[in-house]
C-alpha positions in Angstrom: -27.8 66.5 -67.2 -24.2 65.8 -67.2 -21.7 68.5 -68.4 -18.9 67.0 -70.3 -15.9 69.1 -70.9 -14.4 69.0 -73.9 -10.9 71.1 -73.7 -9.0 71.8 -70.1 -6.1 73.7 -72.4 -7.0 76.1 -75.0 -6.7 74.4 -78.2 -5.8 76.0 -81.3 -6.0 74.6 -84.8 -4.3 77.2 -87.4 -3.9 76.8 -91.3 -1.0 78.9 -92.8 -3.3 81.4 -95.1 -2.8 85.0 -95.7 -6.0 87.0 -96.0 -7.4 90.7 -96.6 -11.2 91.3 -95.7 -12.3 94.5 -98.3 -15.4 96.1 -98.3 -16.4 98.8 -100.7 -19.1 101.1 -100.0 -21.2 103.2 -102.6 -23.1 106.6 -101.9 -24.6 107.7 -105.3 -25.5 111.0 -104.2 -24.7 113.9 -101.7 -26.4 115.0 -98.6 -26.5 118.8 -98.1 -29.2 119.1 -95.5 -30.3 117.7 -92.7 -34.0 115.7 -92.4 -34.4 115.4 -96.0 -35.1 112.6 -97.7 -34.4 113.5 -101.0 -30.4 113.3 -100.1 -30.4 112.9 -96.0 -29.5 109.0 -96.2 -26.4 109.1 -98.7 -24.6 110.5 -95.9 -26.8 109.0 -92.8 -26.9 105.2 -94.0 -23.2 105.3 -95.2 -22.2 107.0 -91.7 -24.0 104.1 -90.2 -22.4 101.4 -92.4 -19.2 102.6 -92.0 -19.2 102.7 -88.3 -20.6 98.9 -88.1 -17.7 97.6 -90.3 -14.9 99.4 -88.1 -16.4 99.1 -84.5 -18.3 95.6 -84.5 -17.2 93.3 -87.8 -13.2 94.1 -87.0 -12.6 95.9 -90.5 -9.6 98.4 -91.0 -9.5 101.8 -92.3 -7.3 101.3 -95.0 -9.5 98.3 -96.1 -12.4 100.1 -96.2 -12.9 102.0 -99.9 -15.5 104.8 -100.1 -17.4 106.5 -102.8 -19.8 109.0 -101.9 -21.4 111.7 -104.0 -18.5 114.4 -104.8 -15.8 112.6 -102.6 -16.0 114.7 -99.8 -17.2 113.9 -96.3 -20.4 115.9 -94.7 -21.0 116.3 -91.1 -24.7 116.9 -89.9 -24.7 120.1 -88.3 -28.1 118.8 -86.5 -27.0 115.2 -85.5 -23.9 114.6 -83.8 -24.7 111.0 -84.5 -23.9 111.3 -88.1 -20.5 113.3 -87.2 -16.7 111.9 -87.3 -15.7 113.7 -84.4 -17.3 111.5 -82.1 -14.7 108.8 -82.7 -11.9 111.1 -83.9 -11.8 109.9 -87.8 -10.3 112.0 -89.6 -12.5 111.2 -93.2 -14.2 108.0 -94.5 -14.8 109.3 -98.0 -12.1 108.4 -100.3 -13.4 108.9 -104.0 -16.3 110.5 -106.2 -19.2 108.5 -107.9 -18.1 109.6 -111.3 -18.3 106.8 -113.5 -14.5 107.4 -114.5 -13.6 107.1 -111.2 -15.2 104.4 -110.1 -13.6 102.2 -113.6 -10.2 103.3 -112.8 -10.5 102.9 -108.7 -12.2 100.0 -109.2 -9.7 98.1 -112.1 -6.5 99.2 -109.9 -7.9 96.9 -106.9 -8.5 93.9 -109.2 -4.8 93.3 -109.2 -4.6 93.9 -105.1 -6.8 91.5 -104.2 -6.3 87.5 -104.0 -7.8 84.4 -104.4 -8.0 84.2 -100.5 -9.4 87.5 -100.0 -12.9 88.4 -98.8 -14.8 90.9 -100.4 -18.0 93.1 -99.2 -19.9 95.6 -101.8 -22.6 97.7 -100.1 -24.8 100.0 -102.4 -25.8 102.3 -99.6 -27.7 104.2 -101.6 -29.1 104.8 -104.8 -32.0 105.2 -107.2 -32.7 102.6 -110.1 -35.4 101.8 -112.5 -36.3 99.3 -115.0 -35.9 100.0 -118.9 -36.8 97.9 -121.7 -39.5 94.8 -122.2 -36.7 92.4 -120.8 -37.0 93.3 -116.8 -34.8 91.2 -115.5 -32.2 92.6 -117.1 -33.3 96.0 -117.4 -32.0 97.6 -114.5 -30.3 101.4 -114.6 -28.7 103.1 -111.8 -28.7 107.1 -111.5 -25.8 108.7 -110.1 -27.3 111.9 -108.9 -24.2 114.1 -109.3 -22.7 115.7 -112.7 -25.8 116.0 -114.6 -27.3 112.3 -113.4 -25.3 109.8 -115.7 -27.1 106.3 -115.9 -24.9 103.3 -115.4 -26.6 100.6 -116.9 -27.0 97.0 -115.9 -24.2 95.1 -117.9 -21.8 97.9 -117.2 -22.3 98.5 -113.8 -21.9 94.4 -113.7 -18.5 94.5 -115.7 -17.8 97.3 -114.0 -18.3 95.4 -110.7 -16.6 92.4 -112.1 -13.0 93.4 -112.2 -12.3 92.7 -109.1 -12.7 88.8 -109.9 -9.7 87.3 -107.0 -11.6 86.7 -103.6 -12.9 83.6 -102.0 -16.1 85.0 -101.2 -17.6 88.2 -102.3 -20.9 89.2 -99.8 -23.0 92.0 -102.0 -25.8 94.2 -100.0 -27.9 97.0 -102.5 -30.0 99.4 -101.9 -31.9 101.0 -104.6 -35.1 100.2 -106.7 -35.4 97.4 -108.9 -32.0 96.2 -107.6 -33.3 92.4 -107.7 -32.8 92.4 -111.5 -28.5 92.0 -110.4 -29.9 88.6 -109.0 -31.5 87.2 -112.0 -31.9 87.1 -115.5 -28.7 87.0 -118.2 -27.0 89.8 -116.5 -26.1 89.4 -113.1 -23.8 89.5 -110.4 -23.8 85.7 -109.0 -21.1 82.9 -109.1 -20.8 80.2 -106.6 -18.2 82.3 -104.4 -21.3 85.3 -103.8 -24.2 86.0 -102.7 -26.1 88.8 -103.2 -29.0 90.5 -100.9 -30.9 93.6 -103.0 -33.7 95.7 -101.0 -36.3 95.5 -103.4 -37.2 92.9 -106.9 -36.8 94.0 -110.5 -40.6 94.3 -111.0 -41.2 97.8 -112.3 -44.7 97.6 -110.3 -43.3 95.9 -106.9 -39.8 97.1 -107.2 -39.6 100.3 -105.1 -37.2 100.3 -101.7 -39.2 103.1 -99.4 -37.4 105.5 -97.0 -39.0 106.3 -93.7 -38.7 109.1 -91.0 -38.4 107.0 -87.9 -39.9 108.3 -84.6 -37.4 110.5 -82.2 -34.6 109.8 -85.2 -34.1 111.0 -89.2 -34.7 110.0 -92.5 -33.1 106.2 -93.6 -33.6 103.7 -96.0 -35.8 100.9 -94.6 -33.8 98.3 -96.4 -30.4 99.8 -94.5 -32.6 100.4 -91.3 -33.2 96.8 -91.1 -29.9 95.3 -92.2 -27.2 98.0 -90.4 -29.1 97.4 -87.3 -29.2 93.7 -87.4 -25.7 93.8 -87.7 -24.6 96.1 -85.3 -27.0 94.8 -82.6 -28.6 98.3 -82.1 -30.7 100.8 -84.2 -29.6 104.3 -84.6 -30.4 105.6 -81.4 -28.7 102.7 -79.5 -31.4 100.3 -79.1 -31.1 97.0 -78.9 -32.5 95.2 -82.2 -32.4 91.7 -82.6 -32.0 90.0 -85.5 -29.9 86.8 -83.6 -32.8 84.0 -84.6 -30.4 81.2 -83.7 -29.1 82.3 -80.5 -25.8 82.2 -80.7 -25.2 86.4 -81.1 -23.1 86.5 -84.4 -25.7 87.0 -87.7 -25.4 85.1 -91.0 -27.0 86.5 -94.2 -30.3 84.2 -94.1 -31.0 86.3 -90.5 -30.1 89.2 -92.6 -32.8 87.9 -95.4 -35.2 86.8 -92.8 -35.5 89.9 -90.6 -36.2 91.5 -93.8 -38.6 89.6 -94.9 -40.7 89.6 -91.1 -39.8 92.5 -90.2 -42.7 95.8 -90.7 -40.8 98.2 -91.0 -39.6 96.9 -94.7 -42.6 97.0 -96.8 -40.3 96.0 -99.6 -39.6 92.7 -101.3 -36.1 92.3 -101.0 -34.6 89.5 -103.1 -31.5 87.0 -102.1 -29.3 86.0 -104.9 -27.3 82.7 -103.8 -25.9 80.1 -106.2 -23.6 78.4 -103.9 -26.0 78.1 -101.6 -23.5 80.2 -98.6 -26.4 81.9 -96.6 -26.5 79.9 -93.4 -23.3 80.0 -93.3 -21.8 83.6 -94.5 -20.6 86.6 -92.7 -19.6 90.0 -92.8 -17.2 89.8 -90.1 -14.8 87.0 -91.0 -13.6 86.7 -87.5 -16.2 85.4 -85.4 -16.3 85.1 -81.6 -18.9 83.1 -79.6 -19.3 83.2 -76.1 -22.0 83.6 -73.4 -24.9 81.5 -75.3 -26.3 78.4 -75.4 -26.6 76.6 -78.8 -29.2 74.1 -79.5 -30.0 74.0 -82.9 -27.9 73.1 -86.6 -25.5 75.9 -87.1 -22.8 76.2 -89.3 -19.8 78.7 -89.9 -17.9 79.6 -93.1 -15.0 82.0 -91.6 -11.6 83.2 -91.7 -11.0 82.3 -88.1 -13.7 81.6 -85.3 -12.9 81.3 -81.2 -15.2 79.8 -78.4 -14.6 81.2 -75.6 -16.0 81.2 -72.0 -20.0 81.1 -71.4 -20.3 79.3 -74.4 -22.4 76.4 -74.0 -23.3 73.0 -76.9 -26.7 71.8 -76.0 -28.1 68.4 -76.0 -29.1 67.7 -79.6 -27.3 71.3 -81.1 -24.9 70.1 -84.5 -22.4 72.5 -85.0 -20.3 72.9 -87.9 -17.2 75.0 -88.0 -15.0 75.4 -90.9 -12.3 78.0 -91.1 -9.6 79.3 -93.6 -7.1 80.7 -90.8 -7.8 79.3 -87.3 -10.1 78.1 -84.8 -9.8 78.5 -80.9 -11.4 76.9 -78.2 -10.6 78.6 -74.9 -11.1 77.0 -71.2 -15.2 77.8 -70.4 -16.0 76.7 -73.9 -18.9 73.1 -73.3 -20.6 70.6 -74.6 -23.6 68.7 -72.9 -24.6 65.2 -73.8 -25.8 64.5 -77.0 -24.5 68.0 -78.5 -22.3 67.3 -81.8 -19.3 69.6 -83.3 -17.4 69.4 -86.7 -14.1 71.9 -87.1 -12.3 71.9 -90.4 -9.1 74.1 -91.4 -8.7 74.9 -95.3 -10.5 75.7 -98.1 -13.6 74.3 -99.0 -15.4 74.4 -102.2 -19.4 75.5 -102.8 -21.2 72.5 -101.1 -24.6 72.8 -102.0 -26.0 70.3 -99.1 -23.7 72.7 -96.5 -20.3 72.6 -94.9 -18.4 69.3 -95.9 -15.2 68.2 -95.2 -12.7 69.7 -97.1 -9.9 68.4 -99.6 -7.0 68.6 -97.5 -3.6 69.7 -98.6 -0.3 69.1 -97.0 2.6 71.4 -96.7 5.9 70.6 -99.6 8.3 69.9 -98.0 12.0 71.0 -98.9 12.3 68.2 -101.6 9.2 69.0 -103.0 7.3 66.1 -101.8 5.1 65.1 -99.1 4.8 61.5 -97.6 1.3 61.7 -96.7 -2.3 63.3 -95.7 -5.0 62.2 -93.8 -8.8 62.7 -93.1 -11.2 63.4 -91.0 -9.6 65.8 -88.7 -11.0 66.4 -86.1 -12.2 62.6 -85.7 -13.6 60.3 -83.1 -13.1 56.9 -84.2 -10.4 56.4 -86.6 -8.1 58.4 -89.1 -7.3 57.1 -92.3 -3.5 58.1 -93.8 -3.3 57.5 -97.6 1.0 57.6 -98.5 2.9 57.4 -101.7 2.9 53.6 -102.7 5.9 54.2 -104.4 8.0 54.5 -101.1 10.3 51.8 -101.4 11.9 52.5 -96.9 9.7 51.3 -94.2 7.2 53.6 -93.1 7.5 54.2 -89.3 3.9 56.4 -87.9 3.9 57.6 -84.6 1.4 59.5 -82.9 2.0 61.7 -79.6 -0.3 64.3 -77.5 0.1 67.4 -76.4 3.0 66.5 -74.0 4.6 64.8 -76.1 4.4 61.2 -75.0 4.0 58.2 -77.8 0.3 57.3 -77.8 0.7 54.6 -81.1 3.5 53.9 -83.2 3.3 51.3 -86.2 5.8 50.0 -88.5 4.9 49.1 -92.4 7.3 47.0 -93.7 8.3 48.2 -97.3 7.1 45.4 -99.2 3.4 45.9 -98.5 2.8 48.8 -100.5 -0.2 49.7 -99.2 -1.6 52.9 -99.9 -3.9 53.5 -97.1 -3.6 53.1 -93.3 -6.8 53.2 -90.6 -5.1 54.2 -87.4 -8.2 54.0 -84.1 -8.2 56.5 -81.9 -11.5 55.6 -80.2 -9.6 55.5 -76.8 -8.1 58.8 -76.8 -9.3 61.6 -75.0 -10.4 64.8 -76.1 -8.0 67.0 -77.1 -4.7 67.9 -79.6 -2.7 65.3 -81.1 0.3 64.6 -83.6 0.8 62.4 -86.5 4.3 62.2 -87.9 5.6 59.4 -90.6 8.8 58.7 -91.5 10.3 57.0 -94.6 13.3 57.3 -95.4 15.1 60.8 -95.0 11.5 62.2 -95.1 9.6 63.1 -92.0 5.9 64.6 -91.6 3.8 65.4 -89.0 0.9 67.1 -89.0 -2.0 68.0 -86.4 -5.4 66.4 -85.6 -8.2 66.8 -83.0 -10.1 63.9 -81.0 -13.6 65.3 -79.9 -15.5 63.3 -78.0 
């Protein structure tokens, strides 16, 4: 089968945004022995969480908010695996779970983060039940510390809630009943999150079991199953797979299905997704895909994604990349015959069908206007320029590679006021192009890709 290369030159396409990736992680309870599983995990499972956020999904310290049990850290005195020594941090807790602390921490963020921000909520650990005839929205959380205050459902939901500026909030729970923030009149959905809880909100069905796993310690199953998946190992440093597509990254619905097939979780974990983002959503915003061989529909909702050397489009694969920040593709990156890609920069809106083109804006110039913008990008036929009818000059469009050299160049004359031009491009080769009008005193140019 012939191998058709698409890029000889690294090829970047970049979109001028400014984004923070956030998590906040919740311990509602302290560990003060080892092998116990009345309190072991608050300290195990969030040890674990932690350490997959800093050393595999490209999170920072300072972006990482903790609060566990009475705000101080615990080292296992049994389990070097669960101490901070081993990578030379010098805490990860940063706050109690009193309920005061958590409001005020929790209402000084909403003004920090932005509207292009991406925010991750993991309930490590916690014990819920179900009050009430109306069980959907029923649910009550027990912070086991202080004389066990219950935070119940529409608090803990405003509570929750005042961080409202982020482009996509990813939620992951772990405590009974927890389904009930997926459904009902109370919840925590909107079309910018989704939501995976380790058990329903049936008081019959709604438990999330721990286990004491073989050669290893008490852990939630639920946080077994997901950490793992992320990471690519299990506690002990064995692989676990949860990679059903292939291409070695993991998107929520692997999360939701390895749950869901998986043994060890005898739970019925719930997914809560409105948009729907699953196929497409991460915890690490800044994916990298190399060394695999893609041959299926895949689809990427990022920050910034690069393909990179090994990887490999298969005959009849459809890929679909959209990014806020950036995409690469670096020399080694292929495509076979018959494989398909799609690569957007820029914001895109809940698309219930999946990844869509997006709306795309153009940069103000300094007179506060902007001569045109164009779609699709990247193309292989044709791009379409829609401009200001109003523009009374010639409009002069010139389009140039990489190099620089003049590859088409039309002149409208300024008394057809059209407002859309089709420029073809079928007979260009693969790679990174330019598109710059002038009118006037006003030039533009702006990027576009050909993929073949």
């Amino acid at each position: 089968m012939r191998l058709i290369i698409l890029f000889i030159m690294m090829v970047v396409m970049t979109f001028n945004v400014i984004a923070e990736n956030y998590a906040f992680l919740f311990s509602f309870g302290n560990t003060t022995r080892d092998d116990d599983y009345l309190c072991s995990i608050y300290w195990y499972d969030l040890f674990l969480a932690y350490e997959d956020l800093i050393l595999k999904e490209g999170y920072s310290h300072e972006n990482i908010i903790v609060f566990y049990g009475n705000g101080f850290d615990w080292d296992s005195s049994k389990y070097s695996r669960y101490q901070k020594s081993q990578f030379g941090w010098d805490h990860i807790v940063d706050y109690d779970v009193r309920i005061n602390t958590l409001n005020s921490v929790l209402n000084n963020y909403s003004d920090s983060l932005t509207d292009e921000d991406n925010l991750l909520i993991r309930c490590i650990y916690g014990h819920g039940r179900i009050e009430g005839v109306d069980f959907e929205d029923g649910y009550v959380l027990r912070i086991e510390i202080d004389y066990y205050p219950d935070l119940y459902e529409l608090d803990l939901v405003n509570m929750l809630n005042q961080i409202n500026h982020y482009k996509r909030r990813k939620i992951l729970w772990t405590s009974c009943h927890s389904g009930a923030l997926a459904v009902g009149d109370i919840n925590l959905l909107n079309d910018k999150t989704t939501i995976i809880t380790c058990a329903n909100h049936d008081p019959l069905f709604g438990a999330c079991p721990d286990s004491n796993f073989t050669n290893e310690t008490w852990h939630s199953k639920f946080n077994y199953n997901v950490t793992s998946s992320l990471f690519g190992e299990d506690p002990l440093g064995l692989s676990y797979n949860a990679d059903y597509n292939g291409d070695s990254v993991i998107n929520f619905n692997e999360i939701i299905n390895k749950l869901l097939n998986n043994p060890i979780d005898t739970t019925l974990p719930v997914i809560g997704d409105d948009c729907p983002m699953k196929d497409f959503l991460f915890v690490d915003e800044a994916l990298y895909l190399d060394s695999a061989q893609l041959d299926t529909t895949i689809q990427y909702r990022v920050d910034s994604l690069t393909a990179q050397n090994g990887l490999e489009l298969m005959s009849g694969s459809d890929i679909t990349i959209a990014c806020d920040k950036e995409i690469r593709f670096k020399p080694g990156f292929h495509a076979r015959s018959g494989s398909k890609m799609h690569a957007y920069i820029g914001f895109i809106n809940c698309q219930p069908a999946g990844i869509s083109p997006p709306v795309l804006t153009v940069e103000e110039k300094a007179n506060g206007s902007s001569i045109f913008n164009f779609f699709p990008n990247p193309t292989n036929s044709v791009i379409r320029l829609k401009y200001d009818n109003e523009i009374k000059q010639d409009v002069k469009i010139s389009l140039t590679n990489c190099m620089g050299a003049v590859v088409r160049e039309i002149i409208l004359d300024s008394g057809k006021q059209q407002s859309e031009v089709e420029l073809d491009v079928s007979d260009l080769p693969s790679g990174l192009y330019f598109v710059t009008v002038r009118s006037g005193g006003q030039v533009q140019t702006e990027k576009f890709v050909v993929i073949r």
